[in-house]
N, CA, C and O of each residue as an XYZ file, in Angstrom:
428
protein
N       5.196    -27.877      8.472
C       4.888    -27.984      7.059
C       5.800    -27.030      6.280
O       5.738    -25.834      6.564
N       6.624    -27.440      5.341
C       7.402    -26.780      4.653
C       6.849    -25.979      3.191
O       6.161    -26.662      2.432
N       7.103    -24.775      2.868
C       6.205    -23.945      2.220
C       7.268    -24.351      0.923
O       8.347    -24.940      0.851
N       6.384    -23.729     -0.005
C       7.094    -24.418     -1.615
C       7.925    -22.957     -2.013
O       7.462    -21.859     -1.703
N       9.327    -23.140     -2.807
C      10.119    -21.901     -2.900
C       9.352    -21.571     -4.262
O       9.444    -22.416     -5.152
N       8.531    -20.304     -4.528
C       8.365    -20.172     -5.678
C       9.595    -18.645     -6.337
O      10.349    -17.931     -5.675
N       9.342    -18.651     -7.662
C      10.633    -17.633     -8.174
C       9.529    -16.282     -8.300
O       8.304    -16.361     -8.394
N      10.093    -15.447     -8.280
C       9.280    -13.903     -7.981
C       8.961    -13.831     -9.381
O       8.116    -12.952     -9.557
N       9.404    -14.581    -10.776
C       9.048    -14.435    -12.436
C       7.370    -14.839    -11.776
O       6.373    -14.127    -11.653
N       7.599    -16.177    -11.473
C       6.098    -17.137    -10.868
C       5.228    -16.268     -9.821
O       4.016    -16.227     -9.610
N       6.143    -15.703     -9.346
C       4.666    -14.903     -8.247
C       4.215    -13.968     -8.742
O       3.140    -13.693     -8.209
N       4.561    -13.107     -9.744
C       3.746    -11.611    -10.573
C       3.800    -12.094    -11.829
O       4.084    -11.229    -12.658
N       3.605    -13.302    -12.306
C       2.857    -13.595    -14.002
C       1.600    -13.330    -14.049
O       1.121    -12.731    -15.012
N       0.658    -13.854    -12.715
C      -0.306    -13.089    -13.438
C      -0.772    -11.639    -12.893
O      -1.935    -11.239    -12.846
N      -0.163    -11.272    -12.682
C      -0.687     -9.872    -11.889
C      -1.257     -8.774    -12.555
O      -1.000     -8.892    -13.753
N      -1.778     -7.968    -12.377
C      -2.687     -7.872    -11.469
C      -4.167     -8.937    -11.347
O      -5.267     -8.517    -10.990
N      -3.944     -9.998    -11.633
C      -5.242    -10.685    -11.637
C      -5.999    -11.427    -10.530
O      -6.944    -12.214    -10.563
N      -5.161    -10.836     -9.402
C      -5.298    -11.195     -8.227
C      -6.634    -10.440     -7.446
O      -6.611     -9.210     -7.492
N      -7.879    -11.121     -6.683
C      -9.275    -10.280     -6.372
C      -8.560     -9.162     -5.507
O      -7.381     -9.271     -5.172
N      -9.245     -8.225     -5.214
C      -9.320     -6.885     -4.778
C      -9.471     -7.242     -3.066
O     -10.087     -8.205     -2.610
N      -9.069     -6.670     -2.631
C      -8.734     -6.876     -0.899
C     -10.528     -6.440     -0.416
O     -11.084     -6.887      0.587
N     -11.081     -5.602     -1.297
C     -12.672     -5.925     -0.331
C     -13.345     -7.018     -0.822
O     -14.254     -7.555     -0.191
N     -12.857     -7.495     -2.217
C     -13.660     -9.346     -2.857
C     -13.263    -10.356     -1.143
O     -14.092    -11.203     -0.810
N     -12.322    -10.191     -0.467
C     -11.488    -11.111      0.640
C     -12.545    -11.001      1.408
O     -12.703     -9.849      1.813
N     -13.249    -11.682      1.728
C     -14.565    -11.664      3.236
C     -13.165    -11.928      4.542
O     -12.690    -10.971      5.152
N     -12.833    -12.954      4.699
C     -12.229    -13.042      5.996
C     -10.980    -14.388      5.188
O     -11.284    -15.189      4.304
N     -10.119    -14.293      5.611
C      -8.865    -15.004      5.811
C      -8.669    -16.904      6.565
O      -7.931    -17.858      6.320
N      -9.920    -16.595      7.631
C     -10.113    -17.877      8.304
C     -10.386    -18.569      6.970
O      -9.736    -19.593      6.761
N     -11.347    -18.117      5.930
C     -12.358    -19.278      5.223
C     -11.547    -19.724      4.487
O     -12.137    -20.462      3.698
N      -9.940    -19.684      4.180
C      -8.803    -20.076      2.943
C      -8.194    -21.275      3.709
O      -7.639    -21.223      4.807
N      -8.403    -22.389      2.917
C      -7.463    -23.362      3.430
C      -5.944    -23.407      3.658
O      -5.248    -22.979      2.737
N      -5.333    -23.871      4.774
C      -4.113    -23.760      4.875
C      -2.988    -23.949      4.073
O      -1.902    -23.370      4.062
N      -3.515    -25.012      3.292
C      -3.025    -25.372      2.304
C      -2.645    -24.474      0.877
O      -1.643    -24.501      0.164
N      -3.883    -23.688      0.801
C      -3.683    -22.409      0.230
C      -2.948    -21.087      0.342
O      -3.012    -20.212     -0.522
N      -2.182    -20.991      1.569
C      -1.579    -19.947      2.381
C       0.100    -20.280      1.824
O       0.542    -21.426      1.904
N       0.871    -19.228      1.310
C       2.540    -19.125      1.440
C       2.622    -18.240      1.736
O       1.924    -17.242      1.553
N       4.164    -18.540      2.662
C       5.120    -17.599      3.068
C       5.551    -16.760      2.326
O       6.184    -17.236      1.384
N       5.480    -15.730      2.349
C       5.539    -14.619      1.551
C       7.194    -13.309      1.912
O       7.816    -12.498      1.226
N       7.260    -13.775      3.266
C       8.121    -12.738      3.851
C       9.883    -12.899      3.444
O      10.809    -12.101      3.582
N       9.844    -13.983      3.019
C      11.160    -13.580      1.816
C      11.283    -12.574      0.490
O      12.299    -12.427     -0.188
N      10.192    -12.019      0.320
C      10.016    -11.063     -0.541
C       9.768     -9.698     -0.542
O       9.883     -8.820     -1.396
N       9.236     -9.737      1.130
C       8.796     -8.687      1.942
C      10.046     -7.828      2.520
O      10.866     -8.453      3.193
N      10.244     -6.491      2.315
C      11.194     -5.906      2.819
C      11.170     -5.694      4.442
O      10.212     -5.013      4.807
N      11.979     -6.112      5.418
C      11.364     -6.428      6.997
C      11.516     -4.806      7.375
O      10.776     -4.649      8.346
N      12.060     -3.703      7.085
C      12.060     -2.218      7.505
C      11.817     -1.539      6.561
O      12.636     -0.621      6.605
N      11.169     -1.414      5.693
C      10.225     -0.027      5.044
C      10.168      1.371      5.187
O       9.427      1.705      6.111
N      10.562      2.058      4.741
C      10.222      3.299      4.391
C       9.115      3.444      4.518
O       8.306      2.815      3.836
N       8.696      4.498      5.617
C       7.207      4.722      6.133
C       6.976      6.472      6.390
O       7.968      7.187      6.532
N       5.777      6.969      6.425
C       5.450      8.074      6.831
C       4.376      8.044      7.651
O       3.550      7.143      7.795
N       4.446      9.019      8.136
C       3.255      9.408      9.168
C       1.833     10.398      8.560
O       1.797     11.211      7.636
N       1.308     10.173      9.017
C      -0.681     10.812      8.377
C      -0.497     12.567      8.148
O      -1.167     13.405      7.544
N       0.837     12.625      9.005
C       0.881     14.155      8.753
C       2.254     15.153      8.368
O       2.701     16.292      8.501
N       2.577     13.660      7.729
C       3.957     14.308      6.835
C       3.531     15.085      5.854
O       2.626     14.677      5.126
N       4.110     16.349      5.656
C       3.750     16.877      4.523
C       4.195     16.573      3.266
O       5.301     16.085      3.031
N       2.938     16.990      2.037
C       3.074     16.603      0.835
C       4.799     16.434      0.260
O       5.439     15.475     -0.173
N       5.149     17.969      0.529
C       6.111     17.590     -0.426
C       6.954     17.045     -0.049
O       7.954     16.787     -0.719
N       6.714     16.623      1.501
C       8.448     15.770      1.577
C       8.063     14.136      1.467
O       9.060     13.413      1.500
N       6.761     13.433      1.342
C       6.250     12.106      0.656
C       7.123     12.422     -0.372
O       8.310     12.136     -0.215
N       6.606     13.179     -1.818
C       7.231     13.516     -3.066
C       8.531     13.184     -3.333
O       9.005     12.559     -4.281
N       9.114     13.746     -2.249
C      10.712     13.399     -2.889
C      11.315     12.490     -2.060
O      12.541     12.542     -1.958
N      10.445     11.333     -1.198
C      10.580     10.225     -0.775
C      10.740      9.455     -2.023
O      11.779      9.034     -2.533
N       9.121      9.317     -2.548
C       9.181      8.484     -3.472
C      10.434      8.764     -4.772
O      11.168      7.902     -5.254
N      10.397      9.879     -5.039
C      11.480     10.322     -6.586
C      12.624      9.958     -5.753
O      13.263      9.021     -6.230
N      13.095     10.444     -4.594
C      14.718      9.985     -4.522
C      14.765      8.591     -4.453
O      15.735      8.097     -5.029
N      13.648      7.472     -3.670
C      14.377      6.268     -3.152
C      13.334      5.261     -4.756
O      13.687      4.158     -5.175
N      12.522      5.797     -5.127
C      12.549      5.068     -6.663
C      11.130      4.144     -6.030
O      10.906      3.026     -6.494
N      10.286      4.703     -5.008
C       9.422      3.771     -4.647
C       7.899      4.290     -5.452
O       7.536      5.336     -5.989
N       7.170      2.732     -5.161
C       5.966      2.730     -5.945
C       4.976      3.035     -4.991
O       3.989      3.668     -5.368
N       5.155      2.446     -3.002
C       4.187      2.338     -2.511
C       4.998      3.146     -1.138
O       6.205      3.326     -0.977
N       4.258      3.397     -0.571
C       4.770      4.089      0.738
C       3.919      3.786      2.029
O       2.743      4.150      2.031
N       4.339      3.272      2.904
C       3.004      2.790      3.975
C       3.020      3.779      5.325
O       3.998      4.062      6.017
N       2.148      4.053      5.425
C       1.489      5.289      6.312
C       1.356      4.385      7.777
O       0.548      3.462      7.878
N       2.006      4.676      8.565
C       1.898      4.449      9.734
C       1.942      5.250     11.112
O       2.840      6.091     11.165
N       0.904      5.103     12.541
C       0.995      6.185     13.685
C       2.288      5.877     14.099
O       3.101      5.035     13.719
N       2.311      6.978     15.195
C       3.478      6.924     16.089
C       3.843      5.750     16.792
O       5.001      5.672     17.203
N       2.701      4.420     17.089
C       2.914      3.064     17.778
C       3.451      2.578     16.080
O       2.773      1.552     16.147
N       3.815      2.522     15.273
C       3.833      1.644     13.810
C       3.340      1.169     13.888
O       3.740      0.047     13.577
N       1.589      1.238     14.451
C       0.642      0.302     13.097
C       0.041      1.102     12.052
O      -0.053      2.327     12.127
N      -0.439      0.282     10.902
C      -0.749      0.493      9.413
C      -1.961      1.495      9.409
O      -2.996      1.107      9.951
N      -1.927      2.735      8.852
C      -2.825      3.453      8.810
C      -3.466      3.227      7.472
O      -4.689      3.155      7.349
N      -2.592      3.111      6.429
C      -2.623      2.866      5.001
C      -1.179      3.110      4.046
O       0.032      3.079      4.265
N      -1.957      3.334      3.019
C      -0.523      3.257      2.123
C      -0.275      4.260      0.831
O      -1.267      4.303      0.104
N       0.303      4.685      0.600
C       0.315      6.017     -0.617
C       0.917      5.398     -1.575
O       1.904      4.706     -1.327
N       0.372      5.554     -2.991
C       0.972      5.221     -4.108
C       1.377      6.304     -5.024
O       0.971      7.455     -4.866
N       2.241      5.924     -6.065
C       2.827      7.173     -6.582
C       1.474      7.910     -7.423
O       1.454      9.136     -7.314
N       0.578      7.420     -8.078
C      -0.901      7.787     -8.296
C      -1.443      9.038     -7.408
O      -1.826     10.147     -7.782
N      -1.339      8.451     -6.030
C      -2.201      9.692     -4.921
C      -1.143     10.606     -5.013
O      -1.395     11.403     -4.110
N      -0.093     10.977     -5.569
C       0.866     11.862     -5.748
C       0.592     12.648     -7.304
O       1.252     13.616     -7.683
N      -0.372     12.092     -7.987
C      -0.214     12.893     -9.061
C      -1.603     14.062     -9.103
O      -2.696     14.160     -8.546
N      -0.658     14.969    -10.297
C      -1.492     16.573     -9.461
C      -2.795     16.410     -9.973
O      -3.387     17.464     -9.741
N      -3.650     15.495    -10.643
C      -5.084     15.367    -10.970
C      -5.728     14.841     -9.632
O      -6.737     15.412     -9.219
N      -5.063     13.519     -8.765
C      -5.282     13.180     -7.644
C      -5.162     14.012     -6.715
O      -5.590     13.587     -5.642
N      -4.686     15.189     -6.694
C      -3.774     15.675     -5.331
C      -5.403     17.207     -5.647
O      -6.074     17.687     -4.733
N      -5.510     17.468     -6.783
C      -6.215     18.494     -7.308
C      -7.819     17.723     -6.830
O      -8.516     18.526     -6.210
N      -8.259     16.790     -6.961
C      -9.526     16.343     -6.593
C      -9.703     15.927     -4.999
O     -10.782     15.709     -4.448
N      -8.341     15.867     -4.364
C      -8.559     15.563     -3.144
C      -9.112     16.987     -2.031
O      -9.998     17.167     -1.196
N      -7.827     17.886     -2.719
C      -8.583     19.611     -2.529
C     -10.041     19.890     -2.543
O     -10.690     20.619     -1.793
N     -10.422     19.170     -3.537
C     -11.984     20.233     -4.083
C     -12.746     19.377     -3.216
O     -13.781     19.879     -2.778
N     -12.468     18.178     -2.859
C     -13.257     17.211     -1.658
C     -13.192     18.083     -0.489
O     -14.120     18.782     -0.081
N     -11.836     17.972      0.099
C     -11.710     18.866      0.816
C     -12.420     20.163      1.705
O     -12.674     20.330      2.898
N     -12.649     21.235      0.077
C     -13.096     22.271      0.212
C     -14.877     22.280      0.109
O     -15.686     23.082      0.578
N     -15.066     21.102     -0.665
C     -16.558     20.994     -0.515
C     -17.263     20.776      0.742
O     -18.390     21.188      1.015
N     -16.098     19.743      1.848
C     -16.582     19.176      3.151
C     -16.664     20.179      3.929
O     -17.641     20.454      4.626
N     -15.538     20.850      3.848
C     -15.587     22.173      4.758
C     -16.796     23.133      4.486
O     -17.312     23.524      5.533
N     -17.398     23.629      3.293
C     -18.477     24.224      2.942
C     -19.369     23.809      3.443
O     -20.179     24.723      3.596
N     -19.787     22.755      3.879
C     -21.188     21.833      4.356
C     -21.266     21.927      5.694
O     -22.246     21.735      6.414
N     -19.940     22.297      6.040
C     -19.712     22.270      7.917
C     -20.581     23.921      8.340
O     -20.657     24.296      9.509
């Protein structure tokens, strides 16, 4: 079955209006028909970090190479998660601390 070429203007018009990845119950229940190839758009080697790269060298990942998302992966490369330039800013980085320091207090 041959997948339809759409133009990348057509794939982010409506964006963000796309449901939230926990609205997704499971993937089986989407008709096939509903499914495109996507990996022409997909960069196949990524810029990745590990769970215990430190802060500041994420930081000037993202500022030197101009990225929005950064995907966190173990030492086998599978997906741990993903950092956005957001979890980099110092209100985020400042509330993740006080989480932090609260968990440790309770221990």
């Amino acid at each position: 079955m041959s997948q339809p070429d759409i133009s990348y203007e057509d794939l982010t018009k409506d964006y963000p209006r796309y449901p939230d990845i926990y609205d997704i119950t499971t993937i089986h229940s989407v008709p096939e028909d509903a499914l495109m190839d996507i990996s022409r758009y997909m960069n196949p080697s990524p810029y990745t970090v590990y769970p215990n790269t430190p802060v500041p060298q994420v930081f000037n990942l993202f500022r030197s190479m101009g990225l929005r998302h950064l995907p966190v992966v173990d030492h086998t490369g599978l997906l741990q998660g993903i950092i956005t330039r957001h979890n980099l800013t110092h209100e985020f980085l400042e509330m993740c601390k006080e989480n932090l320091e609260g968990s440790n207090e309770e221990e």
